[in-house]
Each structure stands twice: as C-alpha cells, then as structure tokens.
C-alpha positions as CSV (number, residue, x, y, z in Angstrom):
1,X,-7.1,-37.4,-53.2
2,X,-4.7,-39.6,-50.6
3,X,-3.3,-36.5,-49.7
4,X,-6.1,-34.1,-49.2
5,X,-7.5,-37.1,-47.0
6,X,-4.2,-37.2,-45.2
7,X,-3.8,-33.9,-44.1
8,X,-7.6,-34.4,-43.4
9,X,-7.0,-37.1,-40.5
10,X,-3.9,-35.2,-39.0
11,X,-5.5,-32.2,-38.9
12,X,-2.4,-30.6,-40.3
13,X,-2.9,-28.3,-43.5
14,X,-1.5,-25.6,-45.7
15,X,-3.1,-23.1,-43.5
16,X,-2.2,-24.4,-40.4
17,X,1.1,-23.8,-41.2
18,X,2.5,-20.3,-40.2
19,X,4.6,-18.1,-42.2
20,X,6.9,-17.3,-38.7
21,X,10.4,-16.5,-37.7
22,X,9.6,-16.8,-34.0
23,X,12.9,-17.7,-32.6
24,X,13.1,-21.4,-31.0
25,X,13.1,-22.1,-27.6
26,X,16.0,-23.3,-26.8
27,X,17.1,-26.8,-25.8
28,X,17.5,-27.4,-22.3
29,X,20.4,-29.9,-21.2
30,X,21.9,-30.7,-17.9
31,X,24.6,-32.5,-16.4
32,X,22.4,-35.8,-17.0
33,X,22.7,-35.5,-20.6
34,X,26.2,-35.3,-20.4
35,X,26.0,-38.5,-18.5
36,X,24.4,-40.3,-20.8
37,X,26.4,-39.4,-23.5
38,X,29.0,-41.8,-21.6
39,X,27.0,-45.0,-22.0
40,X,28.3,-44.4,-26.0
41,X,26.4,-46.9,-28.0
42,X,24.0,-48.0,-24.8
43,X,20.6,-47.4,-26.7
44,X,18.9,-44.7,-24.4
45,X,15.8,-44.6,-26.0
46,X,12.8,-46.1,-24.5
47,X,8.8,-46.8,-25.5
48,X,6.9,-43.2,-24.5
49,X,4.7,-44.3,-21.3
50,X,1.4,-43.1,-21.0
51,X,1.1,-41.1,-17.7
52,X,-1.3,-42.3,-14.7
53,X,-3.1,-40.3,-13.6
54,X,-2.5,-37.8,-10.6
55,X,-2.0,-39.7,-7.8
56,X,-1.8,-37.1,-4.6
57,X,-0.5,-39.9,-2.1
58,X,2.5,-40.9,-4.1
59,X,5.5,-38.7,-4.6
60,X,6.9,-38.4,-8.2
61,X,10.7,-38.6,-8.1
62,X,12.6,-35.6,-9.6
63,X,9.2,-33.2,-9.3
64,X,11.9,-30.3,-9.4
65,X,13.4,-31.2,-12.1
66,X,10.6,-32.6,-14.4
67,X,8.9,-29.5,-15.6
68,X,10.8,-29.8,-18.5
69,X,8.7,-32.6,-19.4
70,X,5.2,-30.5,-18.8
71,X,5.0,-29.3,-22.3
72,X,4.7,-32.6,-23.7
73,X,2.0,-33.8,-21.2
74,X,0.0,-33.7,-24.6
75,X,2.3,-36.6,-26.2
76,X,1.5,-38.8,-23.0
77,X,-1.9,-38.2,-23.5
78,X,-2.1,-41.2,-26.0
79,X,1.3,-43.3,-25.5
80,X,2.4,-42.3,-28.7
81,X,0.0,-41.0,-30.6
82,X,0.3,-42.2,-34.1
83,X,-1.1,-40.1,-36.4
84,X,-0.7,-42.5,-39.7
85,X,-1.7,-41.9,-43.5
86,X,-4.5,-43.7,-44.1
87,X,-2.9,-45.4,-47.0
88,X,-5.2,-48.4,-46.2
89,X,-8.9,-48.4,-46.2
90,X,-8.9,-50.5,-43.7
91,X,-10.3,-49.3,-40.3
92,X,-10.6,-50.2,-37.1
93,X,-13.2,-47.6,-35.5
94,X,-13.8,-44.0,-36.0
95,X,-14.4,-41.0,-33.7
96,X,-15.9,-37.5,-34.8
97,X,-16.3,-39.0,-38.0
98,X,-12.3,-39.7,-37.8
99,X,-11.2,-42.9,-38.7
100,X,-8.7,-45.0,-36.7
101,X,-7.0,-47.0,-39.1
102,X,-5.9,-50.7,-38.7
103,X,-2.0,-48.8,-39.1
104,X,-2.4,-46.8,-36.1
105,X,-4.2,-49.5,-34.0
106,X,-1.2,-52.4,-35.2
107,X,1.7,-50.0,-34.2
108,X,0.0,-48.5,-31.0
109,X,-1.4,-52.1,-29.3
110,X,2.6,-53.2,-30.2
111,X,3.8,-50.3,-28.5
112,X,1.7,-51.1,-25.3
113,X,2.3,-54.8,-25.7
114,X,5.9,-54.0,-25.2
115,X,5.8,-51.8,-22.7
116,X,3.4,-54.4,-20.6
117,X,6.7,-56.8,-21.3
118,X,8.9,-54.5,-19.6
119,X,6.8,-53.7,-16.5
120,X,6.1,-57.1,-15.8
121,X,9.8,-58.5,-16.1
122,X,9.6,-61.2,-18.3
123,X,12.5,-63.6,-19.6
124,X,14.6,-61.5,-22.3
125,X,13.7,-64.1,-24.4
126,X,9.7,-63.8,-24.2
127,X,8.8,-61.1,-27.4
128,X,5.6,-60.0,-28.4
129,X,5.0,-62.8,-30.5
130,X,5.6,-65.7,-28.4
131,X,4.0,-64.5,-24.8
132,X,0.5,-66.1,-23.6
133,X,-1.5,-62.8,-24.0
134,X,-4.5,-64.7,-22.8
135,X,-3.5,-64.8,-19.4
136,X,-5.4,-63.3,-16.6
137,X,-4.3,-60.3,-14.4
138,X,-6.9,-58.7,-12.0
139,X,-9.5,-61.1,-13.6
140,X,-9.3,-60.2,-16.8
141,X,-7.0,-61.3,-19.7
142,X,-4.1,-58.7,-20.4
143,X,-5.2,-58.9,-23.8
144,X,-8.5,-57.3,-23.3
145,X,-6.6,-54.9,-21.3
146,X,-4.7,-53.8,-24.2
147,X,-7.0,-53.3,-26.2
148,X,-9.1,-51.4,-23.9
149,X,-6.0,-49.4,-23.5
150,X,-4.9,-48.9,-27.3
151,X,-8.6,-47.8,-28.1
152,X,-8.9,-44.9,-25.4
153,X,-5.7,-43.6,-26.6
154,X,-6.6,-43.0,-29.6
155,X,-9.6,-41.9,-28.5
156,X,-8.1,-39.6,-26.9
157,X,-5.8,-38.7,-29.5
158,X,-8.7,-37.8,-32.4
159,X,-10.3,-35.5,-29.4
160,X,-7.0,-33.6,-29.1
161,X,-6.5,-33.0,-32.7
162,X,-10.1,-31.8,-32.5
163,X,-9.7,-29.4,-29.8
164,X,-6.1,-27.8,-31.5
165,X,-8.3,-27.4,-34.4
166,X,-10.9,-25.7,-33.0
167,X,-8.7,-23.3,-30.8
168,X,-6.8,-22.3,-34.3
169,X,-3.4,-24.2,-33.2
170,X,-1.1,-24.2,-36.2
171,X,2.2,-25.2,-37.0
172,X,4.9,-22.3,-38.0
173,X,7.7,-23.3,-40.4
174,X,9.7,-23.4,-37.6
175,X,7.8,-26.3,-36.0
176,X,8.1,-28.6,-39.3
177,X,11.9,-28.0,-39.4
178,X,12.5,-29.0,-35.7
179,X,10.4,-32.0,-36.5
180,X,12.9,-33.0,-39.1
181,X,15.7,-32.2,-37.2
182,X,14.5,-33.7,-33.8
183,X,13.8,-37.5,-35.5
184,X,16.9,-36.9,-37.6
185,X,18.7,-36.2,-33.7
186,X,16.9,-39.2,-32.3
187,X,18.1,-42.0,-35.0
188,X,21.7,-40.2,-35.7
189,X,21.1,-39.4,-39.5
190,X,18.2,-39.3,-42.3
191,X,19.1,-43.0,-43.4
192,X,19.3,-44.3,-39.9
193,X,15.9,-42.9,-39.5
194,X,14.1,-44.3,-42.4
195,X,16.1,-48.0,-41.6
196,X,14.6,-47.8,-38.2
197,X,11.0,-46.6,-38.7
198,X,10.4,-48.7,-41.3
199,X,11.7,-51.7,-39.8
200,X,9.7,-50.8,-35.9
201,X,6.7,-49.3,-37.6
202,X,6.3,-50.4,-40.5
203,X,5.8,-47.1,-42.3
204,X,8.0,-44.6,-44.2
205,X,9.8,-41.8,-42.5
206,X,7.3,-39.4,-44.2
207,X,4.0,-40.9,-42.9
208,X,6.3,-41.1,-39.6
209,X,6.8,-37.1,-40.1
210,X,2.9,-36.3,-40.2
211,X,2.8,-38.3,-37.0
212,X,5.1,-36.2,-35.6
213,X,3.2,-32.9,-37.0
214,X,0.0,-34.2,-34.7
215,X,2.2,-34.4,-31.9
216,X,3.3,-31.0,-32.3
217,X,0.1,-29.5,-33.1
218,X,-1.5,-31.5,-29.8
219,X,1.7,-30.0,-27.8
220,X,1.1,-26.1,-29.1
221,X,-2.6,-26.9,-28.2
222,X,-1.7,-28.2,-24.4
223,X,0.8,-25.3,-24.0
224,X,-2.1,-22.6,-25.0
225,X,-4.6,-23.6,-22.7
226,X,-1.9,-23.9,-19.8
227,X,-0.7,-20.3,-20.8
228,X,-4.3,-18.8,-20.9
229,X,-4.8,-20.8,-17.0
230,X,-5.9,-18.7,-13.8
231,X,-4.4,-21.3,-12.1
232,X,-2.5,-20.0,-8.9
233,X,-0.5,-21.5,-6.0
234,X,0.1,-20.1,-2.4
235,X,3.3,-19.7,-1.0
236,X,1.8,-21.4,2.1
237,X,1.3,-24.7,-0.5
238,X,5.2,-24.0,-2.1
239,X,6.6,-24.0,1.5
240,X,4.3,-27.2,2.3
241,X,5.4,-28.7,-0.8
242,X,9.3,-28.1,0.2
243,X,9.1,-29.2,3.7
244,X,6.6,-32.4,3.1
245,X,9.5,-33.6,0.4
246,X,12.9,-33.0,1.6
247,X,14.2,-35.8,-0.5
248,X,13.2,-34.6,-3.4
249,X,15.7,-31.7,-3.0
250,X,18.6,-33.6,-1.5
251,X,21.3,-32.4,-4.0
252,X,24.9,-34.3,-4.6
253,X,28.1,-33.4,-6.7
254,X,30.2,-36.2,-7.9
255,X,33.1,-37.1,-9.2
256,X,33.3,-40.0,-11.8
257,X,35.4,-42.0,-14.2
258,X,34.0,-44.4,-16.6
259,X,35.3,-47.5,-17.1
260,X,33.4,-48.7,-20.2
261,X,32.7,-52.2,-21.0
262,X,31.0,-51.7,-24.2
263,X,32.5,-52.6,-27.5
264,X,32.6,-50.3,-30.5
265,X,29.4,-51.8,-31.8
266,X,27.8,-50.9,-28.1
267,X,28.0,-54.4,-27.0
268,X,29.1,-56.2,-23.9
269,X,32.8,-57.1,-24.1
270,X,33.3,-61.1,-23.2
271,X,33.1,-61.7,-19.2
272,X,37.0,-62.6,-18.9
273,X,37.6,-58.6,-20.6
274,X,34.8,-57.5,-17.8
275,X,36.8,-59.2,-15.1
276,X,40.3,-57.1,-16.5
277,X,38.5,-53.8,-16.7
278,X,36.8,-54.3,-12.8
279,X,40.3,-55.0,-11.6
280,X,41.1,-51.5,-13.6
281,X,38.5,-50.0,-11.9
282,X,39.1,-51.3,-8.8
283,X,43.0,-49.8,-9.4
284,X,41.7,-46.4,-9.8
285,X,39.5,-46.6,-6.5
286,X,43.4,-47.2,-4.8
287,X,44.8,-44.0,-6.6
288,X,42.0,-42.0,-5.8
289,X,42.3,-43.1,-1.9
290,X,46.0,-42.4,-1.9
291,X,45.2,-38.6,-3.9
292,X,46.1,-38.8,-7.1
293,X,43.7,-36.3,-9.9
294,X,40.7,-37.9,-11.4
295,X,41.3,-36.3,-14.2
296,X,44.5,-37.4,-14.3
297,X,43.5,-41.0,-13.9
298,X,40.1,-40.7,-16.3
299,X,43.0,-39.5,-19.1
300,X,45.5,-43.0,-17.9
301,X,42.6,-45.2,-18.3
302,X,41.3,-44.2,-21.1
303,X,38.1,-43.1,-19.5
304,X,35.2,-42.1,-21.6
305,X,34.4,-39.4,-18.9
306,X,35.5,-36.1,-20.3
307,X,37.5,-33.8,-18.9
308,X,34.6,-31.1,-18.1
309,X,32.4,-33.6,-17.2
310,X,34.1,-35.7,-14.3
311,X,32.4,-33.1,-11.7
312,X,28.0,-33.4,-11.8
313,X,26.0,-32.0,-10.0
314,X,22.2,-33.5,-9.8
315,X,19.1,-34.4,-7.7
316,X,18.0,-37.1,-6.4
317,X,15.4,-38.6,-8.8
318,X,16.9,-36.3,-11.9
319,X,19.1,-39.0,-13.6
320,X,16.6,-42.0,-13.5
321,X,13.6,-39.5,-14.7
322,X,15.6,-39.3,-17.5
323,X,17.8,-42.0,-18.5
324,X,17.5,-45.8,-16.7
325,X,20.8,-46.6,-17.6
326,X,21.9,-43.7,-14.8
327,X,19.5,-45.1,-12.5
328,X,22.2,-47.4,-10.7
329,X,24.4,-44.7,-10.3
330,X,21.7,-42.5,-8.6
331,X,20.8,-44.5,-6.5
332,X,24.6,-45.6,-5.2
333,X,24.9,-41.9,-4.7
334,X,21.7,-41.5,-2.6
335,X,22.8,-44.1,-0.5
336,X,26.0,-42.8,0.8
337,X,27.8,-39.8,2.4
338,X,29.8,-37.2,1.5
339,X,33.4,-38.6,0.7
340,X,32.3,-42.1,-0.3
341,X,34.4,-43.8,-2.9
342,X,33.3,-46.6,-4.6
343,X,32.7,-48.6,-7.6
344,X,28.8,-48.3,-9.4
345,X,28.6,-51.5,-12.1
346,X,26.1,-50.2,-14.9
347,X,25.4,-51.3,-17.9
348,X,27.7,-49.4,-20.1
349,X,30.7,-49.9,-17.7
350,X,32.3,-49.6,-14.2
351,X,31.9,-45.9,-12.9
352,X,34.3,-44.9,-10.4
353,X,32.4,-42.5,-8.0
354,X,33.7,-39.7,-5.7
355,X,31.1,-38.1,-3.3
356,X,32.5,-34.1,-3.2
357,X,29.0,-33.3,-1.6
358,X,25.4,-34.2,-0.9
359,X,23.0,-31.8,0.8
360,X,19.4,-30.1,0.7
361,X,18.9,-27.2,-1.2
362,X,17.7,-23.9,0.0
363,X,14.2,-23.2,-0.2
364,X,15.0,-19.9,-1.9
365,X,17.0,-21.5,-4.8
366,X,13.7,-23.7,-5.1
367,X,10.8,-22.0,-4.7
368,X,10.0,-20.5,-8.2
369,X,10.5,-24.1,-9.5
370,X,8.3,-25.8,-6.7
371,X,5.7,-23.0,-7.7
372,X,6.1,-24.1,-11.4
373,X,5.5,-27.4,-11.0
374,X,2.4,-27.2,-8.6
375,X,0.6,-25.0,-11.0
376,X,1.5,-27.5,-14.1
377,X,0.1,-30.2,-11.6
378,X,-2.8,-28.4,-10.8
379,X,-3.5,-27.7,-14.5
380,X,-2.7,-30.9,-15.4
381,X,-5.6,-32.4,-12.9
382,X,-7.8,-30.0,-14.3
383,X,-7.1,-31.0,-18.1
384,X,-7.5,-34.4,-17.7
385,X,-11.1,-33.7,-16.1
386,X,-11.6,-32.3,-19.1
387,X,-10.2,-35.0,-21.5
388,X,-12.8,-37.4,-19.5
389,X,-15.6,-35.2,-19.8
390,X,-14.9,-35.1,-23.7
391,X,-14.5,-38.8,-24.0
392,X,-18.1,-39.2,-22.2
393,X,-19.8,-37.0,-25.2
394,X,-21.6,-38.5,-28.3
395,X,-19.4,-36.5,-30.4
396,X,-16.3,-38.8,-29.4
397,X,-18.3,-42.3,-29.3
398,X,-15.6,-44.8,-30.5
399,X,-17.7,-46.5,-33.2
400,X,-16.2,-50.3,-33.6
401,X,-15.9,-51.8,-37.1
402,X,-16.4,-54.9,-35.7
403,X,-15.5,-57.0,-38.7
404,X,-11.7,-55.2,-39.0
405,X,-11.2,-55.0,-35.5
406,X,-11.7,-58.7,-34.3
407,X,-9.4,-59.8,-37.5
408,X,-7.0,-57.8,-36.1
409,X,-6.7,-58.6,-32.4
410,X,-6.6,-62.0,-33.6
411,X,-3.4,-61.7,-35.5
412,X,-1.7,-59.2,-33.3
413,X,-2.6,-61.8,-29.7
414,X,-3.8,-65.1,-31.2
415,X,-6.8,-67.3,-29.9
C-alpha cells in the first residue's frame, strides 16, 4: 500500500514510464566548467534559488549565456521541489486532494531558511538553529515570511505535477537512468550520495530518487508547453536587445595559472603556507612580465591549471552565473584592459591572470542566441501568469492542518 500511495503523490507510475531509446541530449560544458574543476575540493554546489519574477528594469547577467538553464525553469518553480514518500502520516496541508507532508515542509522551510542566511550575510557562525527567526524585516517577522514562502512552493509544486499529468508527461527509461547517474555525478559516488542525503535531508537516497523523478516529470512538462509556444520575437526587438546591453556581450580570453591554497582534504592551508604560495604567485607575475611560457611556468609551479585549459575564453556575467567561487576572477577581468597582468586571490587559491583579449561580440555571432533567450523570456512571463492564475483556483486551495503545521513551525523557528 506505501508504495502504490507513493507513486500516487509523485505522480510518477509504471505507465508513465516510457519504453524509449531516444538518444540523450547531450551535456553541454564550457570553459567555466573547466574552471571550476580548478577549485579541486572547493564545494561548488549551492542551495537551488527560487527565481523572482521577471523584472523588465533589471538586466540579468550572463542572458547570453544562460539559456542553458531555461529548461529547468520548472525546478525553480518551487526552490527545490521535494517530492517525499509519505512514509509519515503526518501532514502539514493538502492541495488537489494532495498531501504535503510534514517531510517535505521540514526539508523545504530549511532549505529557504539557509538560503535567507546567505543573502542576508550573517556571522559564519549564526546556523539555522541558533538565529532569532522572530525578527522583523519589512514589518513582518522573517519567520512568517518563510513560511509564506515554503507553503506557495509547494503549492506550486502539487499544481505542476498536476498539469504534467494531465498533458500525459512521462518519464522514458532513459530519464530514470540520468537521474541516477546525475545525483551519483553530483555527490562523487553511490555511497557519497546516500552519506550526504541522509545526513542534509534526512531521507534515503531512494525517497531522494522519486524526488528527483518529479523534477523531471515537471521539467519534460515545462519543455512541452515551451515547444508547442507561438511565441515570436522581431529582429527589431534582437537588435534592441543587443544594442540596449553591450555589456552583456563584452567577451575576454585569458590566460591563467592557479596557485592553489587548498589542502588535499579541500581546506585552507595555515596563513604562514598562504603567505609562501602569494610570494610564488607573485614570482610567476615577474616571469610572465619578462616572457617566459605560462605553460611552462603552470608545469614549474605545480599549477592545478592544465595544460589545455590555461587559455578561456568567456562573457562577462558567464562564470559567476555559474559558479561563485569564479565570481572574483570575473570580475578582475571585467575591470581591466587587454594585457593586464595580475594576481586574482579566490578562494581555492592565487590565480595568475593574463588578459590576451577583451572585446564586444558581433551581432551576427549573437543574434540566434539573443532570439533564444527573448522567446524563453517571453514564455517564461507568460507561464508564470499562468502558474498564478492556477494558484487562485479552488482546485489548488492550500488546505492547512492546523494542528501539524503550528507544531511544526514551532520546532523548526521556536517561540
């Protein structure tokens, strides 16, 4: 019965699950990820963020570049959306006769309790469980913000899971095994995984695997109703669009070598080892001024740069969209000329920076992506019109349990 009643709340079934060989799109990676790679045990990953909403007045950094992300507009949707086994019969609420379970409600309202922690720029030492969660912001406490918060994204969640099953979204076989190996990916093995989920989450990496399946399923739904859009773009709003963001498309290639000052475990070495590696770095800057190869010098000091990646190429805005850790070294590069040399202090190490060249790039080798991204924008504005609409309807009234959900907030913010 617990799993008839699980594949119930994911909306995730035998059926839905197609017998195809589609061939997978493949991964796209740029020079960013290579990047990355060179912050070795720096933990990349951060909380997913749910989107604001389109604001027309304010410029989104790396718009060229971010259409990667428009197929998983439908993960933003709901921060995370956790799609839990309802393992306890606790619950919280319930929409379209779906139940939101006290599982899902714990993990998402620490997820956004986190995320508030990180925007606001508290001491490293405040954590979720000692910070004053009654305090006020905008007149309210942040609390009751929360929890606002965590309840229309999962609102929002149960409506999307709806809506995929209505339109006949399934999962193929293919999707299930790209859910394994994508968490697999993510953690660095199967035991990692299980270690790490259990210990953030609180569940088992299978319940954390039919989460995943809703995400999918919600994704596959998005991507449909994109696909079947009569949304269209003039090449009078492209060329606008190009001429109205110039930095957007300013475009520089660097040379680097990384002077890491990360241990093997990923952690800072001791501030006298820091001082003997910036004096390194500092070394290379004077070889590199008098002409000597970078790759040359990355090899000498035991760079973690490799060979084919010393030379990047990126945009301004590409790198911080999608890794902080880069976003010092963006921003160094963005604020100097072609032919700058310098030294960029990050937190996985020194990186020794050559500008080769910075420019804006045509409009030509632009405009199909520009055109991309306006009619995902223009979708996306459309779609969310939508999602309010849906959360208006009686169908999708959150119905409180009271009782549950006031026990709850009590022991995830205190009195």
């Amino acid at each position: 019965m617990e799993n008839e009643n699980v594949k119930e709340n994911a909306n995730v079934n035998e059926d839905a699950i197609e017998n195809t060989n589609e061939e997978a799109v493949a991964d796209t990676s740029t020079d960013a990820n290579e990047i990355a790679k060179e912050a070795e045990k720096e933990n990349l990953k951060e909380p997913a963020k749910k989107p604001k909403k389109a604001d027309k007045k304010k410029k989104s950094k790396g718009f060229v570049i971010g259409v990667t992300a428009a197929a998983l507009v439908v993960i933003a949707v709901a921060a995370v959306l956790f799609i839990f086994k309802p393992w306890s019969a606790g619950y919280v609420a319930t929409v379209d006769k779906q139940k939101i379970t006290e599982q899902e409600y714990k993990v998402i309202s620490k997820v956004n309790m986190q995320q508030f922690l990180a925007s606001a720029g508290v001491d490293s030492s405040t954590t979720v469980e000692n910070y004053d969660w009654n305090q006020q912001k905008n007149g309210e406490a942040i609390k009751e913000q929360i929890q606002k918060e965590t309840l229309d994204q999962l609102q929002e969640n149960k409506i999307m899971l709806t809506k995929a099953g209505e339109a006949g979204i399934k999962l193929s076989k293919e999707d299930i095994s790209n859910i394994d190996s994508t968490i697999t990916s993510q953690y660095g093995s199967e035991e990692a995984a299980k270690g790490s989920i259990e210990s953030t989450y609180g569940v088992t990496l299978e319940e954390f695997k039919e989460f995943y399946k809703g995400l999918v399923l919600q994704q596959n739904y998005f991507s449909s109703e994109q696909s079947n859009s009569k949304i269209a773009v003039t090449d009078e709003e492209v060329q606008k669009y190009y001429d109205d963001n110039q930095d957007l498309f300013d475009q520089a290639t660097i040379s680097h070598i990384v002077i890491s000052t990360l241990d093997s475990n990923g952690a800072s070495v001791s501030e006298g080892k820091k001082a003997e590696l910036k004096k390194q770095a500092d070394n290379v800057v004077t070889q590199i001024k008098a002409g000597k190869d970078m790759k040359t010098l990355a090899t000498e000091n035991n760079s973690s740069t490799s060979e084919d990646n010393i030379e990047i190429t990126f945009l301004n805005g590409e790198l911080s969209s999608q890794y902080s850790v880069l976003e010092a070294l963006e921003k160094w590069t963005f604020s100097n000329d072609e032919g700058t040399i310098g030294i960029v202090e990050a937190s996985y190490g020194y990186d020794v920076v050559r500008i080769e060249k910075r420019g804006i790039k045509a409009f030509e080798e632009v405009k199909d992506q520009i055109n991309s991204n306006l009619k995902y924008t223009k979708f996306s504005e459309e779609f969310n019109k939508k999602l309010e609409g849906w959360k208006k309807d009686k169908q999708f009234e959150v119905v409180k349990n009271g009782t549950v959900l006031d026990k709850l907030n009590l022991e995830l913010y205190g009195k």
